[in-house]
C-alpha beads as a LAMMPS data file, in Angstrom:
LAMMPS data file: protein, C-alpha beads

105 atoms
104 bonds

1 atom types
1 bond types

-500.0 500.0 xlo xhi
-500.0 500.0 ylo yhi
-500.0 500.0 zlo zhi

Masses

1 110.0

Atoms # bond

1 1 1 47.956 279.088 -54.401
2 1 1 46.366 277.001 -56.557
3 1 1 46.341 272.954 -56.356
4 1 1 46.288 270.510 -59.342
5 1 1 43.809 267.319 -59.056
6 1 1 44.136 264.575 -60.981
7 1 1 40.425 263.309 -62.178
8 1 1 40.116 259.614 -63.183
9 1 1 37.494 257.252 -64.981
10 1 1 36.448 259.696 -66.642
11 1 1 33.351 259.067 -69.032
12 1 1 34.286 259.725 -72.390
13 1 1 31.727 262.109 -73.093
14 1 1 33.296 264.425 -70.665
15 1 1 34.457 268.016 -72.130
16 1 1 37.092 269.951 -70.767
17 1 1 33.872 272.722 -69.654
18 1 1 31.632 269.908 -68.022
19 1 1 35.018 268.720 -66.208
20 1 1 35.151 272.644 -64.323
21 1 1 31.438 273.083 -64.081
22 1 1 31.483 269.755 -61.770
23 1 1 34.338 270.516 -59.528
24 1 1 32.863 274.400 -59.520
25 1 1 29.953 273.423 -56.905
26 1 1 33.205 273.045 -54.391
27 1 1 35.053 276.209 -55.039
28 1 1 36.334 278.494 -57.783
29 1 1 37.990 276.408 -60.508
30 1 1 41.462 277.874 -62.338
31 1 1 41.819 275.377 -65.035
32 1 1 39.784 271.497 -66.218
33 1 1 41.651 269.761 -69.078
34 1 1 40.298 266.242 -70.272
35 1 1 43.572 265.122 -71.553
36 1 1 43.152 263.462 -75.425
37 1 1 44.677 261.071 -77.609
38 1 1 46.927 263.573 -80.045
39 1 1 45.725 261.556 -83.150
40 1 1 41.927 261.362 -82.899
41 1 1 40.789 264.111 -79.919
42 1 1 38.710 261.195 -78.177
43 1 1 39.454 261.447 -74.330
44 1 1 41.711 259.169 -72.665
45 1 1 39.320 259.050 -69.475
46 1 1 41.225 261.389 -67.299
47 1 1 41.983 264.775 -66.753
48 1 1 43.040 267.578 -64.576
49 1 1 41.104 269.828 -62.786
50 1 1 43.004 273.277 -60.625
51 1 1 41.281 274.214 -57.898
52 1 1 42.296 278.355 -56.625
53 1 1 43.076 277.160 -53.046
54 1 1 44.249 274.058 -50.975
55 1 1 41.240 273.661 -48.707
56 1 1 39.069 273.198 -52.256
57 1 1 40.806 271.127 -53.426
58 1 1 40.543 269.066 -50.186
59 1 1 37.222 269.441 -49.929
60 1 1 37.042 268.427 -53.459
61 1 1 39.289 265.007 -53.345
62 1 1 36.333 264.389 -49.840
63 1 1 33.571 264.919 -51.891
64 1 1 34.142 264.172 -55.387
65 1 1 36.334 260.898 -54.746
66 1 1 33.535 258.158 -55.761
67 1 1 31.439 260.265 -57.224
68 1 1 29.088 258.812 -60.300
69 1 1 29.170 260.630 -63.477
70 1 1 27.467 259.447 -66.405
71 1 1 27.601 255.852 -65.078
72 1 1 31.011 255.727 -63.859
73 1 1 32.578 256.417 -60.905
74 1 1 35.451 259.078 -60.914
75 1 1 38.452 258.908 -58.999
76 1 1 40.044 262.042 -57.114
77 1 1 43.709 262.778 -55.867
78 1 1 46.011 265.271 -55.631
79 1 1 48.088 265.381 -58.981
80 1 1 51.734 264.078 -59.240
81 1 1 54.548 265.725 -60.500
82 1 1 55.390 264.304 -64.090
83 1 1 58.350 261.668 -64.293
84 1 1 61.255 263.388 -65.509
85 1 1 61.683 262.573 -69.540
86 1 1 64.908 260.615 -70.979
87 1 1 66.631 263.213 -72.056
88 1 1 68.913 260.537 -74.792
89 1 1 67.177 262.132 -77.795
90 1 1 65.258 260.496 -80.180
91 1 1 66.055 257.699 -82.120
92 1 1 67.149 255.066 -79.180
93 1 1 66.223 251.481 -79.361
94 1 1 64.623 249.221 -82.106
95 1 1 67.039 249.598 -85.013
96 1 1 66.698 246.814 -88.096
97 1 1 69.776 245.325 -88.133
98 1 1 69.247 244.120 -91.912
99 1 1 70.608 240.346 -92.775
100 1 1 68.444 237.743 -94.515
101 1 1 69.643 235.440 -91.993
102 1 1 71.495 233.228 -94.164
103 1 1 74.800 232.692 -94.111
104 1 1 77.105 231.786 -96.731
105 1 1 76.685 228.507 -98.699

Bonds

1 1 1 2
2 1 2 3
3 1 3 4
4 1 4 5
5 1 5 6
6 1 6 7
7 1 7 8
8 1 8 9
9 1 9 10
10 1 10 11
11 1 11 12
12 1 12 13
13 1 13 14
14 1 14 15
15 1 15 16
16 1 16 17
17 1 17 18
18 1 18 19
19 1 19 20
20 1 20 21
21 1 21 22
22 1 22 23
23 1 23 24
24 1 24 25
25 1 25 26
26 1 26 27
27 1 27 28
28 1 28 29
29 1 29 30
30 1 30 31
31 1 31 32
32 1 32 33
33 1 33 34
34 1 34 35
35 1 35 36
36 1 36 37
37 1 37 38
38 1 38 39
39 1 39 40
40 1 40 41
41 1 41 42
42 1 42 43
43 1 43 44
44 1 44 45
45 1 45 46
46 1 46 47
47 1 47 48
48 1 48 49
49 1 49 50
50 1 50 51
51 1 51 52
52 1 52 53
53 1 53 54
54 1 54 55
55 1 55 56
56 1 56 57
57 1 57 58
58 1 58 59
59 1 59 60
60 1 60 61
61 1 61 62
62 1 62 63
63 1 63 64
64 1 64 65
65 1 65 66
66 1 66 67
67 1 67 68
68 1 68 69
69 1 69 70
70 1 70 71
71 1 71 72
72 1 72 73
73 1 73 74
74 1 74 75
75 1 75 76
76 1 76 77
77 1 77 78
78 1 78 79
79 1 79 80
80 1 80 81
81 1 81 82
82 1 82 83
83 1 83 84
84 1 84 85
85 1 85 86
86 1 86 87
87 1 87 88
88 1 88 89
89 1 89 90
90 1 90 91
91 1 91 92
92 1 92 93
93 1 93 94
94 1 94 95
95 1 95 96
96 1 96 97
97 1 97 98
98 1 98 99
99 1 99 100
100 1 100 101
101 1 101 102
102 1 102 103
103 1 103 104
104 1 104 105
């Protein structure tokens, strides 16, 4: 079964390809994603990296935890479930209201 990591302090420079080649010197590597910012593709300095079996991805958090990469040193954990979304819609919060904030004279 395969086990997500979450990868952090990343360098920026960091592809989604040099993410899996790194973490590949421990084990077989399913997926690496350096997650972006949506508007201008630069990397947010983190990513995910899914390693094909739980004892890699131990071995991985060991060995990888505090490891430098380009000049920075990454962190390693065992990825979190996301935090469940608001599921109000769209639209909530922040309204303009109008009103020159006069009143009458």
């Amino acid at each position: 079964m395969n086990k997500k990591l979450y990868i952090g302090n990343l360098p920026y420079s960091v592809n989604d390809s040099m993410l899996g080649e790194k973490f590949a010197s421990i084990g077989p590597v399913a997926s690496a994603k350096v997650i972006t910012d949506r508007d201008s593709g630069r990397s947010k300095g983190f990513g995910f990296v899914e390693m094909e079996s739980e004892d890699d991805a131990q071995q991985a958090i060991e060995k990888m935890n505090g490891v430098d990469m380009d000049g920075r040193q990454i962190s390693v954990s065992e990825a979190r479930p996301p935090a469940p979304r608001d599921s109000r819609g769209g639209g909530g919060g922040g309204g303009f209201r109008g009103g020159g904030g006069r009143g009458p004279r």
